[in-house]
C-alpha positions as CSV (number, residue, x, y, z in Angstrom):
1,X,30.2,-3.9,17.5
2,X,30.3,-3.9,13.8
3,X,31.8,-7.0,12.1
4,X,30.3,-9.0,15.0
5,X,29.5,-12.1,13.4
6,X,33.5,-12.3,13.0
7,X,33.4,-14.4,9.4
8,X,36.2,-13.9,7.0
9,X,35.1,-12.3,3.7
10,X,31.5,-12.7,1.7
11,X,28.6,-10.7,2.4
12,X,26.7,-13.3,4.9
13,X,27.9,-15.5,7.2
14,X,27.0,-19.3,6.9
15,X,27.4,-19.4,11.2
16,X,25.1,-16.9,12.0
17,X,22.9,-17.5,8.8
18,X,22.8,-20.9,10.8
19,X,22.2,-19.4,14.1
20,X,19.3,-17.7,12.8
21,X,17.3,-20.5,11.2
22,X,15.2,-18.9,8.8
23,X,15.9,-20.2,5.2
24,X,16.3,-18.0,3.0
25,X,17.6,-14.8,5.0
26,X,21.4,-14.2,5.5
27,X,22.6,-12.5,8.0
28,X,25.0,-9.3,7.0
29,X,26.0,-8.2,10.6
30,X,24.7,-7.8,14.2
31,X,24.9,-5.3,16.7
32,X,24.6,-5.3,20.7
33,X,22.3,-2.8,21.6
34,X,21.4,-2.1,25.4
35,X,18.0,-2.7,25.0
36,X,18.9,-6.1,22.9
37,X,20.6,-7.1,19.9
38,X,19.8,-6.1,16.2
39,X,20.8,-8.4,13.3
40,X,20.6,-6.9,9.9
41,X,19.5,-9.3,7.3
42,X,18.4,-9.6,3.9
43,X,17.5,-12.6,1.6
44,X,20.1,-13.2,-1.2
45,X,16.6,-13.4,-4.4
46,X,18.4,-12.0,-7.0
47,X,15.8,-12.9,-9.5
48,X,12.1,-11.5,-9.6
49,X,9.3,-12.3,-11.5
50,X,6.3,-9.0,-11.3
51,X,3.5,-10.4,-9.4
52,X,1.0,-9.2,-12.0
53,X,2.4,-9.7,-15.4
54,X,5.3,-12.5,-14.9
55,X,8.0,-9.8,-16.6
56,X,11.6,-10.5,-14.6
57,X,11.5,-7.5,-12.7
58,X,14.3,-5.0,-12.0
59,X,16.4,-3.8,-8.7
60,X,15.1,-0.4,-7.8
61,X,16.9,-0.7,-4.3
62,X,16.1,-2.1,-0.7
63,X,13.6,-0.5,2.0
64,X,14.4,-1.3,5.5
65,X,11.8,-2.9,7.2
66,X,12.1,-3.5,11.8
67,X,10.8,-6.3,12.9
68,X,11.1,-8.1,16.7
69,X,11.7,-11.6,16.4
70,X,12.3,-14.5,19.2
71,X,14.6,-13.3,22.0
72,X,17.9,-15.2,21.6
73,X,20.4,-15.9,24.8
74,X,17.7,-13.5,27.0
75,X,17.6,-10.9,25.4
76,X,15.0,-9.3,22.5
77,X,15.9,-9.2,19.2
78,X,14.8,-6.8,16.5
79,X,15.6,-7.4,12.7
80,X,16.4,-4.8,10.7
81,X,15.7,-6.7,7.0
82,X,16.8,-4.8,3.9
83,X,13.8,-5.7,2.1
84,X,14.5,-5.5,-1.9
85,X,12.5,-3.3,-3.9
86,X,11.9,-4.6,-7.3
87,X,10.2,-2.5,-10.6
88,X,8.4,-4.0,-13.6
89,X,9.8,-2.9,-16.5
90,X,6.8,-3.6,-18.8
91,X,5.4,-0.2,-19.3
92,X,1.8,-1.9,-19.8
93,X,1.8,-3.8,-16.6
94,X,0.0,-1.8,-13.8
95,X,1.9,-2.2,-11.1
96,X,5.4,0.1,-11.5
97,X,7.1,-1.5,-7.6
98,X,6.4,-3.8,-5.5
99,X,8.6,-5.8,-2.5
100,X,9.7,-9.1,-1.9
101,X,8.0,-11.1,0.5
102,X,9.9,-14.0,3.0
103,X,7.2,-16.5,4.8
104,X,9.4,-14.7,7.7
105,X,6.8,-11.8,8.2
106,X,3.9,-10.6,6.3
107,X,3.8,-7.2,4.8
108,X,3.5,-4.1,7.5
109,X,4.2,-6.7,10.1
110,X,5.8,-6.0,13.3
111,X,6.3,-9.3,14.9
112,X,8.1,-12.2,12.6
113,X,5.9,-15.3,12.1
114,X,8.0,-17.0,14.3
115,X,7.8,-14.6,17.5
116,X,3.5,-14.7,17.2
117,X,4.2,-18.6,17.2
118,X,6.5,-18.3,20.0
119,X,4.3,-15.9,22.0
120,X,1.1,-18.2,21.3
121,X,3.2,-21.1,22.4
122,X,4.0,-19.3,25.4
123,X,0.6,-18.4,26.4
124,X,-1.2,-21.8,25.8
125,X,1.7,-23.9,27.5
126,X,3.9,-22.4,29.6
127,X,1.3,-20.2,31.9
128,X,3.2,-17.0,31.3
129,X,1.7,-13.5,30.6
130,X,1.2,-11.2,27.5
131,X,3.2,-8.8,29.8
132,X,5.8,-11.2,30.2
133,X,6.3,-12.0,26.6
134,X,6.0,-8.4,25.3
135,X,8.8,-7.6,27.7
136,X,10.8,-10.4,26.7
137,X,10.1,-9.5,22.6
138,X,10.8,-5.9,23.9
139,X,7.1,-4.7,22.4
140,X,3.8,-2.9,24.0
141,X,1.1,-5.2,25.7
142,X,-1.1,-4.3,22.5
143,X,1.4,-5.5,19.7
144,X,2.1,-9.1,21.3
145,X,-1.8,-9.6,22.0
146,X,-3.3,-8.4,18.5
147,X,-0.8,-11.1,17.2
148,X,-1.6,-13.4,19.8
149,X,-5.2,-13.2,19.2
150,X,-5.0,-13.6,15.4
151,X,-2.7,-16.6,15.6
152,X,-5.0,-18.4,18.3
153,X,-8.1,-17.7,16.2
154,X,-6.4,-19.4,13.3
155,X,-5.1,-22.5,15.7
156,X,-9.1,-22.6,16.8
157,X,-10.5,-22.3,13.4
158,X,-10.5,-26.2,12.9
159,X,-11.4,-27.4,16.2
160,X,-15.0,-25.4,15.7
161,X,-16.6,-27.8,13.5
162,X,-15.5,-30.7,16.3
163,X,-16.8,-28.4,19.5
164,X,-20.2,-27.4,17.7
């Protein structure tokens, strides 16, 4: 299905970038899978400073990086994000690469931010499953609940002091 976000010219498409609703990441095509669909995105940074040193960093290319998001229209979704690679050109500077990083996932994540908050949501309020919401994310059992668990932990955190 390639072109399927059916916009005329550009690299992104303001409709489906709007669709989406993560600020920040564009959305350069999608593709109906039968297990789901896949929308591969990117963010448009073109401007980097090295997380070490403050030197505006280079392009060294994009890594692709899978991650499941919230299902949309029933069905799971996976985003395939071309994650820019970035060098520091300051040959004193220790670090040589590093990625960019989008509140939309954390580094060697394999749920979005959004999908743990949507799972957690689901769990507290809606008396569904783990099953049920790794099926509907398309993940194992074990990915949804090690999110799960961290997220609820963090929601808890503050209502210690208040219980104890």
């Amino acid at each position: 299905m390639p072109n399927a976000t059916s916009c005329p010219g550009g690299r992104w498409c303001e409709r489906a970038d709007t669709l989406l609703g993560v600020e920040g990441i564009h959305v350069c095509s999608v593709t109906a899978t039968g297990t789901g669909l896949v929308l591969h995105v990117e963010t448009g940074e073109t401007i980097s400073g090295c997380p070490d040193c403050g030197v505006v960093a280079v392009g060294h290319g994009r890594r692709r990086v899978r991650l499941h998001d919230i299902p949309c229209f029933g069905r799971p979704v996976r985003l395939l994000w071309s994650k820019r690679v970035w060098r520091c050109p300051d040959t004193d500077c220790p670090r040589t690469t590093f990625t960019e990083e989008h509140p939309l996932a954390v580094p060697r994540a394999k749920l979005t931010s959004r999908a743990i908050a949507w799972a957690t949501d689901g769990l507290e309020r809606f008396d569904t499953s783990v099953s049920a919401l790794a099926h509907q994310l398309g993940v194992s059992w074990h990915t949804v609940w090690d999110a799960i668990k961290a997220e609820a932990t963090g929601r808890l955190a503050p209502l210690a002091g208040c219980l104890g």
